[in-house]
N, C-alpha and C positions, 0 to 999 in steps of 0.2 A: 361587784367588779368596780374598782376604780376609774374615775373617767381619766383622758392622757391629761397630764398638765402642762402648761402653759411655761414657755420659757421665764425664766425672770429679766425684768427688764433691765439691759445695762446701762451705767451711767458711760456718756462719750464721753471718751479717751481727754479733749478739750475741758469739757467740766471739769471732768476728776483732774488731772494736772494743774488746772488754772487755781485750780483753790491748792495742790501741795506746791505747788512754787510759792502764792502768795503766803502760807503760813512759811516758810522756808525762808524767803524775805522779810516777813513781820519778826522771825526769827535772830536776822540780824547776819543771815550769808548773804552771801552779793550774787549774782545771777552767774558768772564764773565759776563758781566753787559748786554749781549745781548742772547734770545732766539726766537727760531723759533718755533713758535705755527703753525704745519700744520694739515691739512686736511688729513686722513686715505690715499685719490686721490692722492695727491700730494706727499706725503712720498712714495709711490707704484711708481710712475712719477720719484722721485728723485732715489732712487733704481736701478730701470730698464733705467735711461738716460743711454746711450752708448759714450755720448758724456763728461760724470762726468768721469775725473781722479779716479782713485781706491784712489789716497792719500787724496782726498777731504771728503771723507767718513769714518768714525770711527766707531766702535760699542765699544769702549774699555770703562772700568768702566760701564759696564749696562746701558747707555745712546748711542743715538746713537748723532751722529755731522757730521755738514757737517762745512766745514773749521774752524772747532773748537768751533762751535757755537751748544748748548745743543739744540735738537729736542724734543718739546711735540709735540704726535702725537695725534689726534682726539681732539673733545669737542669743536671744533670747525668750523664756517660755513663758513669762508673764512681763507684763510692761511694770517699769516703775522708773520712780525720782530718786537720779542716787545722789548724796550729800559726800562733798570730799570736803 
């Protein structure tokens, strides 16, 4: 009999993002041309990190951002960085 296994650890929503904006930027788009489409989960996740600087987080003009990248939250079934 197998014993049950163990979930795999995720990486936060914070980490993972912060490094695809920074290649995304070292890339040569400008923080505009880039948004974060997340998950209701993941925005809740991003919020409550203890480990997110307060300066990384914006709520200013009715949008919320994390390092200055505009957040849609919901409508969606996996979180990602969409490049326009």
């Amino acid at each position: 009999m197998k014993p049950p296994s163990r979930p795999l650890a995720r990486t936060s929503p914070a980490v993972r993002f912060r490094a695809e904006i920074e290649e995304a930027l070292g890339e040569g788009l400008a923080r505009e041309d880039l948004t974060l489409k997340l998950t209701h989960g993941d925005v809740s996740l991003l919020k409550r990190d203890r480990n997110v600087p307060i300066a990384d987080i914006s709520f200013a003009g009715g949008a919320m951002r994390f390092l200055g990248v505009v957040i849609e939250e919901g409508g969606v079934t996996r979180s990602e960085l969409v490049r326009s």
